[in-house]
C-alpha positions in Angstrom: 84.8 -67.1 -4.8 88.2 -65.4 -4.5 90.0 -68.8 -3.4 88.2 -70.6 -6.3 88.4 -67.5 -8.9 92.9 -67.2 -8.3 93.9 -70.4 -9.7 91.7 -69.6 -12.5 93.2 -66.6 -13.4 96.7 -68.0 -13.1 95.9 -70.8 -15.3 94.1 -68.6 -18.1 97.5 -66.3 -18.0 99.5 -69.2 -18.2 97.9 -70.2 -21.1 97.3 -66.9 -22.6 101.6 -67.0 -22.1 101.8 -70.2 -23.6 99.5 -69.2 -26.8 101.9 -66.1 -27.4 104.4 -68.4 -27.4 103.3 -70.1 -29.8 102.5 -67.7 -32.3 105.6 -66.2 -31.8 107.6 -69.4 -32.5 105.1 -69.7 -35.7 106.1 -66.2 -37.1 109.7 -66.9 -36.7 109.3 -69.9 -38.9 107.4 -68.2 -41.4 109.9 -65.1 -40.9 112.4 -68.1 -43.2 112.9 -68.2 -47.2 110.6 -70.3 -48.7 112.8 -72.1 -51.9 109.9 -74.1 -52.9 111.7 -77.5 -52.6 113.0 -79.5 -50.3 116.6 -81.3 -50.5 117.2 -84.2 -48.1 120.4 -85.3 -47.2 121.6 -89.3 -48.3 125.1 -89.7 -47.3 127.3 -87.7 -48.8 125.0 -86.8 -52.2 121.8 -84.9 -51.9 118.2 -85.9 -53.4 115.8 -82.7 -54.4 112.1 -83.4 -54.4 110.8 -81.8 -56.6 107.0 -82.5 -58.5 108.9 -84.7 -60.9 110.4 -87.0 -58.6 113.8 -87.4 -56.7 117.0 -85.8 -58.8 120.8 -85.2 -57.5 121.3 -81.9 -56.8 124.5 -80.0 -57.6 125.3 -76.4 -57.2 123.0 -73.6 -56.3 123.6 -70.6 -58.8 122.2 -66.9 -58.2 119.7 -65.7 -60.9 121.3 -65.4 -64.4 122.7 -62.1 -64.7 123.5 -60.9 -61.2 126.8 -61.8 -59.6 127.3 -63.7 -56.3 128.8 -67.3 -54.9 128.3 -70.7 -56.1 127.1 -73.1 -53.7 127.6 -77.2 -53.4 124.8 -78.2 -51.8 126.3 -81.1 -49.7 125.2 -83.3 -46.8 126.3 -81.3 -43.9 124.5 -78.3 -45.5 121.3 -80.1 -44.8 121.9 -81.6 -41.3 118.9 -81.4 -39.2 120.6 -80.1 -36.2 124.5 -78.6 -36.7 125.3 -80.6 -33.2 125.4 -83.5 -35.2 128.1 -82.0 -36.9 131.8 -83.8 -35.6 134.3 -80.7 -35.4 133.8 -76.9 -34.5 135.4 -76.3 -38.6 132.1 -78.4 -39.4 129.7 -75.8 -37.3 131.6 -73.1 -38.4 131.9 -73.9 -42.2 127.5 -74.6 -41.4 126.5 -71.1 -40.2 129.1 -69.6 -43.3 127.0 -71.5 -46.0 123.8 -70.6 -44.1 124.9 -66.9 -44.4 125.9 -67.2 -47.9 122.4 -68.7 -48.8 120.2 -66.4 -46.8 122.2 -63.2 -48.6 121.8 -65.0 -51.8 117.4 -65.7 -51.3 117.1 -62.2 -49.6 119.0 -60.7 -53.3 116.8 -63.1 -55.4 113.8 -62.2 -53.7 113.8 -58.3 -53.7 115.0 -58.4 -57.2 112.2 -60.9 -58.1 114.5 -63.3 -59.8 114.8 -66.7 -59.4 117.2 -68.8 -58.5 118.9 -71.7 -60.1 119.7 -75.4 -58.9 122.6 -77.0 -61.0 121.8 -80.5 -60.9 125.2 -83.2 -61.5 123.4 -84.2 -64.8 123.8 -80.6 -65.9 120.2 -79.6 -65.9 119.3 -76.7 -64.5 116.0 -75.9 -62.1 114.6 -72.5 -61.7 113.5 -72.1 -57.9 111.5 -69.4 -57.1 112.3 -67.4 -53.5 110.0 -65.6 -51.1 111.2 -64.1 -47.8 108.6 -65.5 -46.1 107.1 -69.3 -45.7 103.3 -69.4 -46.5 101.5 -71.6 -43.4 100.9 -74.1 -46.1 104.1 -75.0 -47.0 105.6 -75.5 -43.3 106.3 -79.4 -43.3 104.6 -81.9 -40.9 107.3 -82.2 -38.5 107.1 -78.6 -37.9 103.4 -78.9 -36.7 104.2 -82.3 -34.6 107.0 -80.0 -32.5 105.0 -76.8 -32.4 102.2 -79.3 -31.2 104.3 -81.1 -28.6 105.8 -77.8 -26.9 102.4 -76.3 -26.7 101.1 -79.9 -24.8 103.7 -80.3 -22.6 103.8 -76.4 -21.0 100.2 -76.9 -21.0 100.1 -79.9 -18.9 103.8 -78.4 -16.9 101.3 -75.2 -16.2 98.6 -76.9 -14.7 100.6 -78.6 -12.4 102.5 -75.9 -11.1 99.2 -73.4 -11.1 97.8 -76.4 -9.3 100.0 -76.6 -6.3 100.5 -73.1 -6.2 99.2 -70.3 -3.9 97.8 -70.2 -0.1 95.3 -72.8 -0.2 96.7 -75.3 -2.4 98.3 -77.2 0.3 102.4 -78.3 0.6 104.5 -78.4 -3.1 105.0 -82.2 -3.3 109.2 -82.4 -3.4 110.4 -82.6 -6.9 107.6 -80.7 -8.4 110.1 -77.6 -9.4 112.2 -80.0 -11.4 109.4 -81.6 -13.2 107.9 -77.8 -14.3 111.5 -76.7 -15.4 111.7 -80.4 -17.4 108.6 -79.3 -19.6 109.6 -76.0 -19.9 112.8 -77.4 -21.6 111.2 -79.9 -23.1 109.0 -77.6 -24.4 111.8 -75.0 -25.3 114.0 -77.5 -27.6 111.3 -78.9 -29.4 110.1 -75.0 -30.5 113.4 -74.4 -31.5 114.5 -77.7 -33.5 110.7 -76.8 -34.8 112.2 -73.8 -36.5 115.6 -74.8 -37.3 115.3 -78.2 -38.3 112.3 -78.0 -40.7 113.4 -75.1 -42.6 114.1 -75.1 -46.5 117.7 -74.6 -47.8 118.8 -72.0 -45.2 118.1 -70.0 -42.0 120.0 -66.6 -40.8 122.9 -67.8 -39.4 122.1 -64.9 -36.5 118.9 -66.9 -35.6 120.5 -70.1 -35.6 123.1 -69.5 -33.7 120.9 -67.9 -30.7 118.1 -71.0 -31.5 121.2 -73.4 -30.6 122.0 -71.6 -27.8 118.7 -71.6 -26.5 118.0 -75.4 -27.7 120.6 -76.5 -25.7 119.5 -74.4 -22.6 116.1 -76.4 -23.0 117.2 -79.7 -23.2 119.7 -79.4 -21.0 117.1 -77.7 -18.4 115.3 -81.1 -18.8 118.4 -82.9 -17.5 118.9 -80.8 -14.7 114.9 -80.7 -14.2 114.4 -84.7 -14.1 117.2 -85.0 -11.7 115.8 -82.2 -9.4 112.8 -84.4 -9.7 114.3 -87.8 -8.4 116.5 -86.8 -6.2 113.3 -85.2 -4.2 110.7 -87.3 -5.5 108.9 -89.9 -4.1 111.2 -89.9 -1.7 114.5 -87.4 -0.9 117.6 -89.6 -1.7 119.7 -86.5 -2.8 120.2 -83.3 -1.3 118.9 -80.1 -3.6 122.6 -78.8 -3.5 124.3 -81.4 -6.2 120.9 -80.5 -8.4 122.5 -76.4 -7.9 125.5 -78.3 -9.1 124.4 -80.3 -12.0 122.5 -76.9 -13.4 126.3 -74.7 -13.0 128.3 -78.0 -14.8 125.4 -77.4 -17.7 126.1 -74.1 -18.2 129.9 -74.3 -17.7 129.7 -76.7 -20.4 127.6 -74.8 -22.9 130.1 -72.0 -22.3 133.1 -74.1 -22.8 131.2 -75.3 -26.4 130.6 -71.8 -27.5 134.0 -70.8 -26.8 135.8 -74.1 -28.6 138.1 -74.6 -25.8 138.0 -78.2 -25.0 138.2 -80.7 -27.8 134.7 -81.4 -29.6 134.2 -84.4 -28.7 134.4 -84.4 -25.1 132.5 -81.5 -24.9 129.8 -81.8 -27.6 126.0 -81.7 -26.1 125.1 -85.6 -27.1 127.9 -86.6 -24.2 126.8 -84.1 -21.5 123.0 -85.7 -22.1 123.8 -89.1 -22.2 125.5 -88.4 -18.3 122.1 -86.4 -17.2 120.4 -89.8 -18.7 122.6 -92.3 -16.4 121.9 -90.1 -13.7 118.4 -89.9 -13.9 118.5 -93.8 -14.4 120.7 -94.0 -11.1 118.5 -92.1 -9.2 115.2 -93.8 -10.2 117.2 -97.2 -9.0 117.8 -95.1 -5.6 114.4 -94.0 -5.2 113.3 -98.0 -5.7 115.5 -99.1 -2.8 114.1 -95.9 -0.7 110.0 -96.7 -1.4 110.8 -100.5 -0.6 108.1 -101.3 1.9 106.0 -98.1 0.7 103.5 -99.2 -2.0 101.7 -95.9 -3.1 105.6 -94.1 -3.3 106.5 -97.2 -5.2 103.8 -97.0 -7.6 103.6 -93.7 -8.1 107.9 -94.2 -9.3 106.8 -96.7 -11.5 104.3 -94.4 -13.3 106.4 -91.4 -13.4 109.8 -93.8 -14.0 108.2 -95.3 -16.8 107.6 -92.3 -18.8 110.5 -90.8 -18.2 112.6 -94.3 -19.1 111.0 -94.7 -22.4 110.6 -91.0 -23.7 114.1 -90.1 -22.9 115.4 -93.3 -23.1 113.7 -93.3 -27.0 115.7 -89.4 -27.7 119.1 -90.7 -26.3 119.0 -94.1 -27.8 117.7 -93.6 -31.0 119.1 -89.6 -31.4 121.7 -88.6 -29.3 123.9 -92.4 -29.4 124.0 -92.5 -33.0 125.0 -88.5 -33.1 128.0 -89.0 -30.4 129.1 -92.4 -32.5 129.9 -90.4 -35.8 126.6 -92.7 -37.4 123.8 -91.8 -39.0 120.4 -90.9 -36.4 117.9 -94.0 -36.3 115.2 -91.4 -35.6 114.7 -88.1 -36.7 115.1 -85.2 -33.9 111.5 -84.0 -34.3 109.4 -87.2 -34.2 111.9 -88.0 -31.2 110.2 -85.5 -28.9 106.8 -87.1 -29.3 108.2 -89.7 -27.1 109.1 -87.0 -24.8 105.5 -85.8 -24.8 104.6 -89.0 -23.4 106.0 -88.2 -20.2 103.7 -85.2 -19.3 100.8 -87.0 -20.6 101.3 -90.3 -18.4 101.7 -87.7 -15.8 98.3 -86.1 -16.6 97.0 -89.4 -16.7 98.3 -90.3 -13.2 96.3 -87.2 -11.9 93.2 -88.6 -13.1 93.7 -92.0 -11.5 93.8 -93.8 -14.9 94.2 -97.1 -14.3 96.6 -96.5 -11.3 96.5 -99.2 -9.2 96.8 -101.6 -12.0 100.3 -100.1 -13.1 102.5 -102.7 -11.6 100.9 -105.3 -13.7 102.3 -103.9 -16.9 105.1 -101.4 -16.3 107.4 -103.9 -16.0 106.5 -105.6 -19.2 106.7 -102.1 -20.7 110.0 -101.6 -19.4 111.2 -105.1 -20.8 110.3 -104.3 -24.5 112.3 -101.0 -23.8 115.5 -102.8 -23.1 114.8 -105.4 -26.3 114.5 -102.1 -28.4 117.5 -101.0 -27.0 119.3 -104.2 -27.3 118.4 -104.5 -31.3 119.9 -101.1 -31.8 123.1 -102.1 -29.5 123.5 -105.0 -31.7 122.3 -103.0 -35.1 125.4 -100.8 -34.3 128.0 -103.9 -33.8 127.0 -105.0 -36.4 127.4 -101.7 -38.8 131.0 -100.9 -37.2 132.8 -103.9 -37.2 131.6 -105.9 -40.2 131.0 -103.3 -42.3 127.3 -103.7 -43.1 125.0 -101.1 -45.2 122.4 -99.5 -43.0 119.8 -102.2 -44.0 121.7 -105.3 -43.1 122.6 -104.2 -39.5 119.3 -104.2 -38.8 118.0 -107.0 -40.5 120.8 -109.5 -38.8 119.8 -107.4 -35.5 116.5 -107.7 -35.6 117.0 -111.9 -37.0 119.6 -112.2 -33.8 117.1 -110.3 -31.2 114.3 -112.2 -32.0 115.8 -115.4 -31.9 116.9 -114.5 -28.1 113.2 -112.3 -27.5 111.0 -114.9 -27.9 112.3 -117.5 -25.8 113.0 -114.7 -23.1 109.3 -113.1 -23.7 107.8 -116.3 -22.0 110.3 -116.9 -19.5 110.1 -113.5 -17.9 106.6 -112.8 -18.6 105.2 -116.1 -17.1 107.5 -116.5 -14.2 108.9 -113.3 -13.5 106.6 -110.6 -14.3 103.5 -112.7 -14.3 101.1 -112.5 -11.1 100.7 -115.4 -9.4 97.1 -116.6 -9.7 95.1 -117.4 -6.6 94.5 -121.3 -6.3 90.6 -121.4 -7.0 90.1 -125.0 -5.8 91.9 -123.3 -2.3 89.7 -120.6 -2.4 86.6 -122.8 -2.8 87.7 -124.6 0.3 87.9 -121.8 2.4 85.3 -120.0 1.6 83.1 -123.3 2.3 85.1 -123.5 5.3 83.8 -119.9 6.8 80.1 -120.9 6.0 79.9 -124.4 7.9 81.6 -122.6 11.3 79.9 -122.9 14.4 79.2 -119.2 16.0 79.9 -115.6 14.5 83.5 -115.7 16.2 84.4 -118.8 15.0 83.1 -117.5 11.4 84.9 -114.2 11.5 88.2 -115.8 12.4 88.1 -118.2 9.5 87.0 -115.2 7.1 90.0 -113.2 8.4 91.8 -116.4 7.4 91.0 -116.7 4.4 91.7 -112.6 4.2 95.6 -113.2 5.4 95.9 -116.3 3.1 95.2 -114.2 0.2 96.1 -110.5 0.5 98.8 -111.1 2.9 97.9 -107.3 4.6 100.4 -106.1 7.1 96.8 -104.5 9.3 93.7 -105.6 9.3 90.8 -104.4 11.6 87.2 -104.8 12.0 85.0 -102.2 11.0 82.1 -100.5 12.6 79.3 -101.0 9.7 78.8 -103.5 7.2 79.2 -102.8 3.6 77.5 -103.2 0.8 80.7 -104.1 -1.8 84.4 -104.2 -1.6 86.2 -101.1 -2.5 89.4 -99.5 -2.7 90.7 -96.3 -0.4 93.7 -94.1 0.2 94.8 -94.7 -3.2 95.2 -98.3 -3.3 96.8 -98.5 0.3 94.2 -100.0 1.9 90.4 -102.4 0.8 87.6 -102.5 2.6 86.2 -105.8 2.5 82.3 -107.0 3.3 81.9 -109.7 5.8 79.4 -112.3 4.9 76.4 -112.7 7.7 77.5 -112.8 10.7 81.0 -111.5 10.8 82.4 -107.7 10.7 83.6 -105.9 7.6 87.4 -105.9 7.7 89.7 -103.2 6.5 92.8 -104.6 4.9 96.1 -102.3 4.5 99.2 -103.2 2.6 99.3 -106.0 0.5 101.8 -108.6 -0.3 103.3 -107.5 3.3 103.8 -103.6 2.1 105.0 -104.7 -1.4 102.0 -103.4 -3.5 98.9 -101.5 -3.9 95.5 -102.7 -3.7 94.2 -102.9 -7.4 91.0 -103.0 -8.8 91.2 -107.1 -9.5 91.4 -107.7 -5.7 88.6 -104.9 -5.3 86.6 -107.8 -7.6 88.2 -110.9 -5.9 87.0 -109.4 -2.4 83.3 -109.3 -3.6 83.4 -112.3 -5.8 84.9 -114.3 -2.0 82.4 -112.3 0.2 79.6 -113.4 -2.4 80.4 -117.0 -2.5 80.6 -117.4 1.2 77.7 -115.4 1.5 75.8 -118.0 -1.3 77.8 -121.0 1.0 76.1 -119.7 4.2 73.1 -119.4 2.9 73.3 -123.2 1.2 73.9 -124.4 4.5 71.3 -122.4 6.0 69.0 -124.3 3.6 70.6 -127.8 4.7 70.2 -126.9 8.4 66.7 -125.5 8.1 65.5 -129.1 6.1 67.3 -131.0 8.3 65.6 -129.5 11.5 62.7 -130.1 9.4 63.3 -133.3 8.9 64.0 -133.8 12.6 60.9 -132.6 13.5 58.7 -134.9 11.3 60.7 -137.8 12.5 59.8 -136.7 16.0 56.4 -136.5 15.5 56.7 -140.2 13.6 57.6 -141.4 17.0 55.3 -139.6 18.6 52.1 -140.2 16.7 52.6 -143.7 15.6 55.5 -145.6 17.1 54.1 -144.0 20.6 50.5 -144.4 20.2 51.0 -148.7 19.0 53.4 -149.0 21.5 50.2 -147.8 24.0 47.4 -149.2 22.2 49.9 -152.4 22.3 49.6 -152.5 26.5 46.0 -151.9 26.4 45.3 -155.0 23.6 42.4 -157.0 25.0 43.9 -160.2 22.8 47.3 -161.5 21.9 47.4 -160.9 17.9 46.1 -157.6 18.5 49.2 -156.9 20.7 51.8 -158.5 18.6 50.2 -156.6 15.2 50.6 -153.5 17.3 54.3 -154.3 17.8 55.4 -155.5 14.2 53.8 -152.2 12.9 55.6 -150.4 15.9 59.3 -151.9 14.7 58.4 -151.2 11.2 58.3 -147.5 11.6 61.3 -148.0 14.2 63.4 -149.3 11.0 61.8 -146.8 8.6 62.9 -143.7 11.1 66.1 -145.4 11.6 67.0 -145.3 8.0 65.4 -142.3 7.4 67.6 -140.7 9.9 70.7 -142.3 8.9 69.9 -140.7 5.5 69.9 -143.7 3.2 68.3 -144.2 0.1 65.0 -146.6 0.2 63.7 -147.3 -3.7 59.9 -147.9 -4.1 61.1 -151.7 -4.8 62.2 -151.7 -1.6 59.4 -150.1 0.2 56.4 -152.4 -1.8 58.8 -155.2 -0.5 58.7 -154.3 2.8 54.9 -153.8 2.9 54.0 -156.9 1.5 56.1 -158.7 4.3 54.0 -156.9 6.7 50.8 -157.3 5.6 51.1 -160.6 4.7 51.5 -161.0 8.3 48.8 -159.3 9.6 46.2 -160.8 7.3 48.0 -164.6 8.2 47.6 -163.3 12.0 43.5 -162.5 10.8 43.2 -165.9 8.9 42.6 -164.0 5.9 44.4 -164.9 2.6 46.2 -161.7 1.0 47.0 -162.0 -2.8 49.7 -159.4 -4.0 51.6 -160.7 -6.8 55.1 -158.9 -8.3 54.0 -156.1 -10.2 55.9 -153.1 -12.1 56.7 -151.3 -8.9 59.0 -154.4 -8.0 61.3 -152.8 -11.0 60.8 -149.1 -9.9 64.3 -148.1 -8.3 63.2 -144.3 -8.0 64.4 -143.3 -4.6 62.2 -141.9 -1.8 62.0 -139.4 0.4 61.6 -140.1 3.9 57.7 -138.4 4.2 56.5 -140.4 0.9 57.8 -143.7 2.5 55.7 -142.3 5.8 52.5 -141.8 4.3 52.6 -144.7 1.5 53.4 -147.3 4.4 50.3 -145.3 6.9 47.9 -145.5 4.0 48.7 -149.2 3.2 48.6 -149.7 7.0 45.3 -148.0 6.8 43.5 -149.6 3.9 44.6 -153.1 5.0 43.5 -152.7 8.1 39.8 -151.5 6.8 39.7 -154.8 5.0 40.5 -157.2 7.3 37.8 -155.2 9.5 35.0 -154.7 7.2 35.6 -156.9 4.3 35.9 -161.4 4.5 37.7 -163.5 2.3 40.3 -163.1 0.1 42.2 -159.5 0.0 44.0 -158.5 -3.7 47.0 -155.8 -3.8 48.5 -154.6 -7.1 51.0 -152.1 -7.9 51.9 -150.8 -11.2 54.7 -147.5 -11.7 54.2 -145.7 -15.1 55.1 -142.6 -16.0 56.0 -141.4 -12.4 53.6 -142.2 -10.7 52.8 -145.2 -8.7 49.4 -147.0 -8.6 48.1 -148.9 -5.3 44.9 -150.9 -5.8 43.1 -153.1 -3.0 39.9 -155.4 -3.4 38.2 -157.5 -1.3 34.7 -158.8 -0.5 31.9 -156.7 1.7 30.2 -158.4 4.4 27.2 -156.0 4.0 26.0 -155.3 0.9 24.7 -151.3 0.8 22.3 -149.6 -1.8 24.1 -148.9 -5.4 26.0 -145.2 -4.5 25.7 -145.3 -1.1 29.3 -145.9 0.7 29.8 -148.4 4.0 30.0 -146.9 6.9 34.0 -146.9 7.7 34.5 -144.2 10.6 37.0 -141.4 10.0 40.1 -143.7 8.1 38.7 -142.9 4.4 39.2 -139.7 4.9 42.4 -139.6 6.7 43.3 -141.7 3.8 42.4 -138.9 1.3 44.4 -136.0 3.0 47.2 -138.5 3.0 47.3 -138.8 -0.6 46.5 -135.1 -1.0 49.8 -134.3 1.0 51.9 -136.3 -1.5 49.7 -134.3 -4.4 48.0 -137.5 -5.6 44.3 -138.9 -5.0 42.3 -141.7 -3.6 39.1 -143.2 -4.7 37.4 -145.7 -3.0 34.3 -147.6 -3.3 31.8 -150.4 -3.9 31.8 -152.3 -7.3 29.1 -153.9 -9.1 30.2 -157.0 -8.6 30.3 -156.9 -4.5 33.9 -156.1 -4.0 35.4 -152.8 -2.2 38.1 -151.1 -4.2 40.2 -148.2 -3.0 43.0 -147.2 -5.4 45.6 -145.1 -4.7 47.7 -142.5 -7.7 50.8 -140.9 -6.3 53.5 -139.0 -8.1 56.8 -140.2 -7.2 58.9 -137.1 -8.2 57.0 -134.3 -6.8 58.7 -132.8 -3.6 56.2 -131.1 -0.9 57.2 -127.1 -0.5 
């Protein structure tokens, strides 16, 4: 309990640290005048909001009667941050102004006067001021910084409570710089929460330590992500030039404070814009040093990616236009939302959130990053050299990007960035190709085949058990794969030759393979089974009825006997032989065949057989090989009970209707036998009912009142016996 209760306890003071942070940051804020209005800066004029819409603003007066300083309210007064300021004068001549005001509230306040705002029309506005700002009056952006600081040394907390103390195993390199990153994230965006969302003014005092400490936190961030990846996946820079990136930060605060070098090589926008190229050069190191190591690589891409676009978002958007002399595209305090984004992609990485499929879309993410940053490149040519309002430039830049995007979108998308799809015709094949091998061996190579084809794993082995589905282990490094029957599970590790992860589409390409070879083998277990089958009914043809004329043929007493024996005995020879070849004998066909032959045996008898062309002549349904056995042994049979026990002429019809084929035979009785009784025929009535009940039809057979014997046969053509 003492293991599980310590991380606890360092997490709850963390946070208790965190909360009190918080608050205190929130007093501080309210701690500021409150002037009931707030004045927004547009070039070089100044629009109030006030209830009744936008007016210019002019010069703020004390309260009638009491003396004190006039003040222009101008541009630069209401700067969100005084670094975007372009001189040390300007800075200076800020905190003066902010001085002046503050004195000037603080007077108004205690003596309960208001104050006055003379606008350039020569109206005048009274503006009531408390000391203090009422939570309800605190602007948006304030919340969205306070919120984003509290976030990010939540989530910095939990990592380093996480992989701190005895038991938590070895601190992962790099994970100093990535705590010290949130706590300066963290640390600028409570500070630009205070000073860049006050009201008219802020004690010069305050502001001046805020900036200080601002500065401290966002350059801590620098320092921090290049601690980070010059450790992290992989070392590729010794923790000694991180020492020395951290003392050229602070040298260069203390060279700003103290105005000795000229503004602007020394302002903070040019110091953060190096810390950005060298956290972009060592994230291009780190790729070259987790080439050939997939889970290093992907966990870069994760972490690269949120570091690329939130930072890439502030120094784009906030710091380029600041250290050009232009106007910011973004303001400073939704800037750090972007920021944010980098702790909670981390957090997300933690919980395995859609890790393994990162590769598929980082890239992509990374190439709409560099079109945004090419649009504002181009917005800013644009607004230099041809002299373009605000607007324009990025109008024409957006018009010019898009007309190169587009075309570029589906270029690098579909041939670059774009997986290649597996061939499913190819993986058809082979998967058809592991079922019909001969032997388990022979089957597990071709499966381990098909495995190399289409994974490309540096190792693959066998494993001890089968498994049930495909799944993914060690984070993506390696997938086990089920074998179909027959063959061993494999474990695959390393895809694309060390290049990638496993992801959760091959996790579903592995089962969908092993499936479909499975369903393959089993088709072909089918085939094999009814072929056998078929084999064996063939073999018993031969036996049974090729076998037993050829015998009776030796033992004929007379010569017709003998050769009726033999006809019947090359008959079946033919109908094996075509059966075994597997071709297709129509009922046509068959009734053909068995018309030939029995008009044979009753010309060999002297006996007259009438069987004139009938619908079955026209019936081209196809056979199977035991209908065409039984329909020729119960023709055999009923022919050969008329030529025994019937005289004169014998009639045949056939008629196919509906599926089903009708066989009908008459022909006279020598003995005539009492009305219901049946003539005495041995066992071949019978044999010739269990015939017909084998192909699911019937036979009837029987006297008529006019002296002839019919037997009749009804068989369903398209019923196949299970």
């Amino acid at each position: 309990m003492h293991e599980l209760r310590t991380p606890a306890l360092r997490l709850l003071a963390a946070c208790v640290a965190i909360l009190l942070l918080a608050l205190a940051v929130l007093a501080l804020r309210e701690s500021q005048p409150d002037y009931g209005v707030t004045l927004l800066p547009e070039g070089a004029a100044v629009v109030a909001v006030t209830p009744d819409g936008p007016v210019a603003a002019g010069w703020l007066l004390p309260p009638q009667g009491m003396p004190g300083p006039q003040i222009a309210l101008t541009a630069e007064l209401l700067v969100e941050d005084p670094d975007m300021l372009n001189s040390y004068a300007g800075f200076r001549a800020y905190l003066d102004l902010q001085g002046d005001m503050t004195a000037l509230a603080r007077r108004a306040a205690t003596a309960g006067q208001p104050l006055r705002l003379l606008l350039a029309d020569g109206r005048e506005i009274a503006l009531p001021v408390a000391l203090e700002t009422p939570l309800r009056h605190l602007p948006v952006m304030f919340w969205v910084q306070w919120a984003v600081g509290i976030v990010v040394l939540a989530i910095a907390a939990f990592l380093l409570v996480l992989r701190s103390g005895r038991n938590a195993g070895p601190r992962p390199e790099g994970l100093g710089g990535f705590v010290l990153a949130g706590a300066g994230v963290a640390t600028a965006a409570f500070t630009s929460a205070i000073y860049g969302t006050r009201d008219l003014s802020i004690d010069p005092a305050l502001q001046w330590g805020l900036s200080i400490v601002n500065h401290a936190g966002t350059f801590a961030f620098g320092v921090g992500m290049i601690g980070l990846f010059a450790r992290y996946p992989r070392p590729v820079l010794s923790a000694r030039w991180v020492w020395v990136v951290a003392v050229l930060a602070a040298v260069n605060e203390l060279a700003y404070r103290l105005h000795l070098p000229p503004y602007d090589l020394i302002k903070p926008q040019v110091l953060i814009g190096l810390m950005f190229l060298a956290i972009l050069a060592l994230i291009l190191l780190q790729l070259r040093a987790t080439r050939g190591q997939p889970a290093d690589r992907a966990a870069l891409r994760w972490l690269g990616l949120s570091v690329l676009l939130g930072s890439g978002v502030f120094v784009l958007l906030v710091s380029l236009p600041a250290l050009v002399g232009a106007e910011t595209i973004l303001s400073q305090g939704l800037a750090f939302v972007p920021l944010c984004a980098i702790y909670v992609g981390t957090a997300l990485a933690l919980a395995r959130y859609r890790l393994f499929d990162l590769d598929r879309w980082a890239l992509r993410v990374l190439f709409s990053l560099a079109v945004v940053g090419l649009m504002i490149l181009v917005d800013t040519i644009f607004l230099l050299t041809l002299s373009l309002s605000g607007p324009a430039s990025l109008a024409s830049a957006v018009a010019l990007v898009g007309l190169v995007y587009f075309p570029l979108r589906d270029l690098v998308f579909d041939r670059w960035l774009g997986r290649r799809r597996p061939d499913l015709a190819a993986l058809y094949r082979d998967t058809l190709s592991v079922a019909f091998q001969h032997g388990g061996q022979a089957k597990a190579a071709a499966w381990r085949g098909v495995m190399e084809r289409l994974f490309a794993p540096l190792r693959m082995e066998n494993l001890p058990a089968p498994l049930a589905a495909a799944a993914l282990e060690d984070e993506g490094l390696s997938l086990l794969v089920p074998g179909p029957e027959g063959t061993p599970a494999l474990r695959l590790g390393y895809a694309a030759s060390g290049r990638r992860l496993f992801n959760a589409e091959d996790r579903a390409l592995a089962d969908e393979l092993a499936a479909m070879a499975e369903a393959a083998g089993r088709d072909r277990m089918a085939y094999e089974t009814a072929v056998a089958r078929e084999r064996q009914r063939i073999a018993r043809d031969l036996h049974d009825d090729v076998g037993a004329r050829l015998l009776s043929s030796l033992h004929a007493r007379d010569e017709s006997q003998r050769q009726d024996f033999l006809i019947e005995a090359l008959s079946d020879l033919r109908q094996i032989a075509t059966g075994l070849s597997g071709r297709e004998v129509s009922l046509a066909t068959l009734v053909g065949q068995l018309r030939a032959e029995s008009r044979s045996r009753a010309e060999a008898l002297a006996r007259h057989l009438i069987w004139p062309p009938g619908g079955a002549d026209e019936c081209e349904i196809p056979l199977r090989y035991e209908f065409q056995r039984n329909l020729t042994a119960l023709q055999r049979e009923a022919l050969s009970n008329a030529l025994t026990h019937g005289t004169g002429d014998i009639t045949v019809t056939t008629s196919c209707e509906g599926g089903i084929l009708r066989l009908s035979m008459t022909n006279d009785m020598v003995n005539m036998t009492p009305a219901g009784e049946q003539p005495m025929r041995g066992n071949g009535t019978g044999n010739m009912r269990n015939r017909a009940e084998a192909l699911q039809g019937r036979m009837e057979a029987g006297p008529t009142p006019d002296g002839q014997y019919l037997m009749e046969l009804y068989l369903p053509l398209n019923v196949d016996k299970t």
